[in-house]
C-alpha positions as CSV (number, residue, x, y, z in Angstrom):
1,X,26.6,-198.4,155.6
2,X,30.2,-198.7,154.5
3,X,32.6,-201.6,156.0
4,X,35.2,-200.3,159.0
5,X,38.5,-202.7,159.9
6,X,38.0,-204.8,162.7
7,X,41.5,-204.1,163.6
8,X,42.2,-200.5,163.4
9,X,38.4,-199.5,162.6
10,X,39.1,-197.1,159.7
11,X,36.7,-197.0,156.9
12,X,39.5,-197.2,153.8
13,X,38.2,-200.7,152.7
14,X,39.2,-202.3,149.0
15,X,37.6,-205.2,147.6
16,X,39.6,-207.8,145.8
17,X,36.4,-209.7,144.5
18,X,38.2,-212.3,142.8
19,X,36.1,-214.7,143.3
20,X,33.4,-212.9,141.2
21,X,35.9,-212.4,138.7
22,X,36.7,-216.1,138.2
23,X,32.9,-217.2,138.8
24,X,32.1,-214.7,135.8
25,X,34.6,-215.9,133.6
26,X,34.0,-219.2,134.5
27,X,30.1,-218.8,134.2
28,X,30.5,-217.1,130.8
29,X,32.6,-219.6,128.8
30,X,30.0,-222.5,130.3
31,X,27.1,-220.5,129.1
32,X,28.4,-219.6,125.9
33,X,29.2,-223.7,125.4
34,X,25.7,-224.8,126.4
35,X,24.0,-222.1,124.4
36,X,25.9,-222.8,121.4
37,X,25.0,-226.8,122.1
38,X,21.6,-226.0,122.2
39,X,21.6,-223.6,119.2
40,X,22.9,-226.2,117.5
41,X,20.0,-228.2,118.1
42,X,17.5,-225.0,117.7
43,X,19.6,-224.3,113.7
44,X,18.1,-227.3,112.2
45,X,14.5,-225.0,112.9
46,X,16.3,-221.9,111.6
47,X,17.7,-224.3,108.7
48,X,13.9,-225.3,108.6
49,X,12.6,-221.7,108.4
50,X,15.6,-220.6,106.2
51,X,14.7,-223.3,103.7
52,X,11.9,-220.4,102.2
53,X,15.0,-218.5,100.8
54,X,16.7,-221.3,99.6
55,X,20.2,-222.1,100.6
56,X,21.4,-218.8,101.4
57,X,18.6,-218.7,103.4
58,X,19.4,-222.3,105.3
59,X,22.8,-221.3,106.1
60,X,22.0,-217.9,107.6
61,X,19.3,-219.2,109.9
62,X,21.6,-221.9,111.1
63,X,24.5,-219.5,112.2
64,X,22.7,-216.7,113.2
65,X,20.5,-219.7,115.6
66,X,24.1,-220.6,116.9
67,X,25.5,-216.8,117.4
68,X,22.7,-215.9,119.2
69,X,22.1,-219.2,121.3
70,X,25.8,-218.8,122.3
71,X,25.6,-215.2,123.0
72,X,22.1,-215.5,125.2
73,X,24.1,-218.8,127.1
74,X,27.4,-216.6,127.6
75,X,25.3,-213.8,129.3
76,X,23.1,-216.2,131.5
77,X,26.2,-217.8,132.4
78,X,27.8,-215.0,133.1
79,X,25.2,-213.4,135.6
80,X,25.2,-216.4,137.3
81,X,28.4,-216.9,137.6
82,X,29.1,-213.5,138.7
83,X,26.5,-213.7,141.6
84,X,28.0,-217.1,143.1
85,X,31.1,-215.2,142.9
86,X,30.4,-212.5,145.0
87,X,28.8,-214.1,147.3
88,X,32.0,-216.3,148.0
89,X,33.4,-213.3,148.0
90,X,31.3,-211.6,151.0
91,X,30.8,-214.7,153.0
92,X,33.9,-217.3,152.5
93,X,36.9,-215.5,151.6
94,X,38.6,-212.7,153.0
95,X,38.9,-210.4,150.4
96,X,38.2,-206.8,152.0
97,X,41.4,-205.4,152.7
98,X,42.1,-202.2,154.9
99,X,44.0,-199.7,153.0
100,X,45.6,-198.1,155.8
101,X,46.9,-201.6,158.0
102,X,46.6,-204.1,155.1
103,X,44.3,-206.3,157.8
104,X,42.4,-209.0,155.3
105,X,38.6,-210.1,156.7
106,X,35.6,-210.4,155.2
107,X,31.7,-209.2,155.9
């Protein structure tokens, strides 16, 4: 089912979506934050686990705990972001535009 303008009815619609934009941006640099926080935490058992290889082996368990624990929080973030987003986007603001009038509305 594709969108029509409530004004002229043609079926040339755009999508602005910025609000899925910003929520995904938004969403991954909070994730990335938090998992990093809590990698930090979650290092001092890769430190721990490390500590078989000696200290090579402590400081590659600790920053590869934060690289991943930043990336896995910068993805969840992002995906969550990105689906508040868009549904601001379809419900709240008017960011379908008609490409033929240039009426703004939104689902």
């Amino acid at each position: 089912m594709s969108l029509r303008c409530p004004s002229c009815n043609s079926n040339q619609i755009g999508s602005l979506r910025i609000a899925m934009k910003v929520g995904a941006a938004v969403g991954t640099i909070g994730g990335a934050a938090r998992g990093i926080s809590g990698a930090l935490a979650g290092s001092e058992a890769g430190a721990a686990i490390g500590a078989i290889a000696g200290p090579i082996g402590i400081t590659i368990g600790s920053i590869s705990g934060a690289i991943l624990g930043g990336l896995a929080g910068g993805v969840g973030g992002c995906a969550l972001g990105a689906k508040l987003g868009d549904q601001l986007d379809r419900h709240v603001l008017a960011n379908n535009v008609c490409l033929e009038c240039g009426y703004r509305f939104n689902q």
